[in-house]
C-alpha positions in Angstrom: 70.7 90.9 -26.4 68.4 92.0 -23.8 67.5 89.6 -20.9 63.7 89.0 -22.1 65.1 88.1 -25.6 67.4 85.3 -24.2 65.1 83.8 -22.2 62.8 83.7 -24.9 65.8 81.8 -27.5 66.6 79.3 -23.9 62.9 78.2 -24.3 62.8 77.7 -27.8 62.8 73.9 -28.9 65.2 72.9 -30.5 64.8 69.8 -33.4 66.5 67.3 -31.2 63.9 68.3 -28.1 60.9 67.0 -30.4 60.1 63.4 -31.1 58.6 63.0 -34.5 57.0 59.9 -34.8 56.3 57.7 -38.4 54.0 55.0 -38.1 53.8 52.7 -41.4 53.4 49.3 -41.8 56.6 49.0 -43.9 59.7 48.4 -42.3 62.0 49.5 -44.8 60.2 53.0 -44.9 60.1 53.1 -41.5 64.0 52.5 -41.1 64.7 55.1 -44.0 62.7 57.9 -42.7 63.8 57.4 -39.2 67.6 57.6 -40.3 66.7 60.4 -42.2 64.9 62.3 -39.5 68.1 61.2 -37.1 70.8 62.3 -39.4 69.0 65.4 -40.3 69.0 66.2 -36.2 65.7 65.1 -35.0 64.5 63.0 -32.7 62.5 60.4 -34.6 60.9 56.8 -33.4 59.0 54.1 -35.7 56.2 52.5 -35.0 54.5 49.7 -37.3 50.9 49.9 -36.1 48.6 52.7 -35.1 48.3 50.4 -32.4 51.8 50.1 -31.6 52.1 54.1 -31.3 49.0 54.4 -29.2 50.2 52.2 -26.6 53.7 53.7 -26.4 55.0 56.6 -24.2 55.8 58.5 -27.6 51.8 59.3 -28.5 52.1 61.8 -26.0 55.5 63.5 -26.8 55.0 63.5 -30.7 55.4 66.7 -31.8 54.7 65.4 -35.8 53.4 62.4 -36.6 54.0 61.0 -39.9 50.8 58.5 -41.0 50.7 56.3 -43.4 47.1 56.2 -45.2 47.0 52.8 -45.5 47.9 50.1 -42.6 45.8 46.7 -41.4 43.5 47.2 -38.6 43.7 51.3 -37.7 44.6 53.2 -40.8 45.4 56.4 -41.2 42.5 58.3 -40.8 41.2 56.4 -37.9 44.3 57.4 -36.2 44.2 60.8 -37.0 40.6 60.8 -36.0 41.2 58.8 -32.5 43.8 61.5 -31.9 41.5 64.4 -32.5 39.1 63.0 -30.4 41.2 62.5 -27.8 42.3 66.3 -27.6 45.7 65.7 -29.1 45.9 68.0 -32.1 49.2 66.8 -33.2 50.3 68.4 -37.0 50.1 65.3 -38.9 52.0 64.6 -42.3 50.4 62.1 -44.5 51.8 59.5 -47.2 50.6 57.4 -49.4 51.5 55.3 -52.2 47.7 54.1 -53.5 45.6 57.3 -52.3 42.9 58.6 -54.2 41.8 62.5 -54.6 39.0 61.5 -52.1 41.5 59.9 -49.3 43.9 63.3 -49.7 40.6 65.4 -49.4 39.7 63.8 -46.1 42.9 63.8 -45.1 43.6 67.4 -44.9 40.0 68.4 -44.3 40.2 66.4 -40.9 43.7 68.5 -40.3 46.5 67.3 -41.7 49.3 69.6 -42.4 50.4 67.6 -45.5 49.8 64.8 -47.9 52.6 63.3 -49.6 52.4 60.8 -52.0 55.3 57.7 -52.3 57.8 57.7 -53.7 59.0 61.0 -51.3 62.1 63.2 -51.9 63.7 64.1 -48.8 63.6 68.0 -48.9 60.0 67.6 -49.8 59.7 65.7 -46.0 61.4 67.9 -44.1 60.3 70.6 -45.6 56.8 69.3 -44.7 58.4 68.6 -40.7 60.1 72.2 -40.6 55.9 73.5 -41.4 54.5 71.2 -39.1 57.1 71.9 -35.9 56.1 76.1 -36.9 52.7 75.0 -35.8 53.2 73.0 -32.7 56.0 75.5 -31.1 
């Protein structure tokens, strides 16, 4: 292996270097995706509120953000639209157990990498995490 080509493989990131963030209202998803995410090697913190994640040192080291659609004060979409506006053009993966066609649509037309509807199978999220990371690295 050539120098320039193990420099290049030291700066890669590495799953554990990137904090992918899920913020949903509901605890319990919240717990099982962050021990997912953990036991699958990533670096993974929860946050119930958009407002919660916004005010946290996190917002700026997400490297995925997984959204629910629908939360109480700042859903989704606002999020995902604060974010944009803010210059932070983090992939983010959407999920939703009561969207419509039209919430999906606007979803991925404002950028999101993915839109996942509950009930989730694992491989189908970190499959969806894998694509996202490939666009922030």
């Amino acid at each position: 292996m050539s120098h320039a080509e193990g420099k290049e493989m030291n700066e890669k990131k590495m799953p554990e270097d990137l904090v992918v963030s899920i913020v949903d209202d509901d605890v319990s998803v919240r717990r099982s995706t962050r021990r997912l995410l953990r036991s699958s090697g990533f670096r993974a913190e929860a946050f119930a509120s958009a407002e919660e994640f916004l005010n946290s040192k996190s917002a700026a080291e997400t490297a995925c953000l997984i959204l629910d659609l629908r939360m109480p004060d700042i859903n989704g979409l606002e999020l995902q639209r604060r974010l944009t506006q803010n210059g932070n053009s983090v992939p983010v993966i959407f999920l939703s157990a009561h969207a419509s066609e039209e919430d999906e649509r606007s979803a991925l037309r404002a950028g999101a990498v993915q839109f996942l509807r509950k009930p989730i199978s694992k491989e189908a999220l970190l499959s969806g995490i894998r694509d996202a990371l490939k666009c922030s690295i």
